[in-house]
N, C-alpha and C positions, 0 to 999 in steps of 0.2 A: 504494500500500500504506500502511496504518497502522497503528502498535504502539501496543498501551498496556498500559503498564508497574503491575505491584502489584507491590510487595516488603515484607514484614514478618521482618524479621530473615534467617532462613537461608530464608527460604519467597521465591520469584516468580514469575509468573504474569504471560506477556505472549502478550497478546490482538493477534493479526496477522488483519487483514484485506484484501480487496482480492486484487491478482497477489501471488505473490510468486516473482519473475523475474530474470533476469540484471543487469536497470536494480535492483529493490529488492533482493535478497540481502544486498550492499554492507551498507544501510542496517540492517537486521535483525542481521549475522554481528559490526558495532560495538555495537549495542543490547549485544548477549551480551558480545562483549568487554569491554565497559564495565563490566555490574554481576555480571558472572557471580562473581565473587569473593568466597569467605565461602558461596555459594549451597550448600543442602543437597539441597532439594527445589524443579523448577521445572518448570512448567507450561507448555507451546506451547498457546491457546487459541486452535485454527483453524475454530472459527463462522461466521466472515465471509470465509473465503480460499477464494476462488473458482477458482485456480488455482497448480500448483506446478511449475517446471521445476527441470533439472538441477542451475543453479546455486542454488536454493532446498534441494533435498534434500542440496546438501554441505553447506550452513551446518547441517543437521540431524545431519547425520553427524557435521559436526568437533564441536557441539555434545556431542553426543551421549558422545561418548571422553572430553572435559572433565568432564561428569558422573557417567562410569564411575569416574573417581577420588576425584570430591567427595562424593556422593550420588545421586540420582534423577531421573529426568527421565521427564514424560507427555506426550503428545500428546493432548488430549481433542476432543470437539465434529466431528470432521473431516466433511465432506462429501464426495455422492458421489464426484463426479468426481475429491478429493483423493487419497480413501482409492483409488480405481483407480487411482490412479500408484504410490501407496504399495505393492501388491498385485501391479501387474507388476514395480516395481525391485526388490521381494526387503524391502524398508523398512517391509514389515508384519510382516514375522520380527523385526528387529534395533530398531524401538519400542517402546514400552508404549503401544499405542494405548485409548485408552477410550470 
């Protein structure tokens, strides 16, 4: 898996690519911990994420409650096979997918 990170003030946009699985979650759920702070509005840009399991969709969730306090959170770009995980856990009600 690969992040990469935009941030411009209260704005971020991190672009995951690759798995993102019980090995990367880990690496992605610190990315957030780290600069989620201050954050107003941020962006999951899942283009290149080819696949998402369980422990993938908590780091979305815990995310997700963090930004219910601070401001706004999208998911844009998702592919199929992501968006059909998204669709049977219930995770395309409780995003803002785009």
């Amino acid at each position: 898996m690969e992040i990469n990170k935009e941030k411009d003030g209260s704005v971020m946009k991190l672009t995951v690519s690759g798995r993102l699985d019980t090995t990367t979650a880990p690496d992605l759920e610190k990315e957030v911990r780290d600069s989620i702070e201050g954050v107003e509005e941020l962006t999951f840009d899942f283009e290149g994420l080819e696949y998402i399991s369980s422990a993938g969709l908590r780091v979305l969730l815990a995310t997700q409650k963090i930004m219910n306090k601070q401001g706004t959170m999208k998911v844009v770009s998702v592919s199929e096979p992501v968006m059909e995980v998204f669709g049977i856990t219930g995770f395309s009600e409780i995003l803002t997918i785009e």
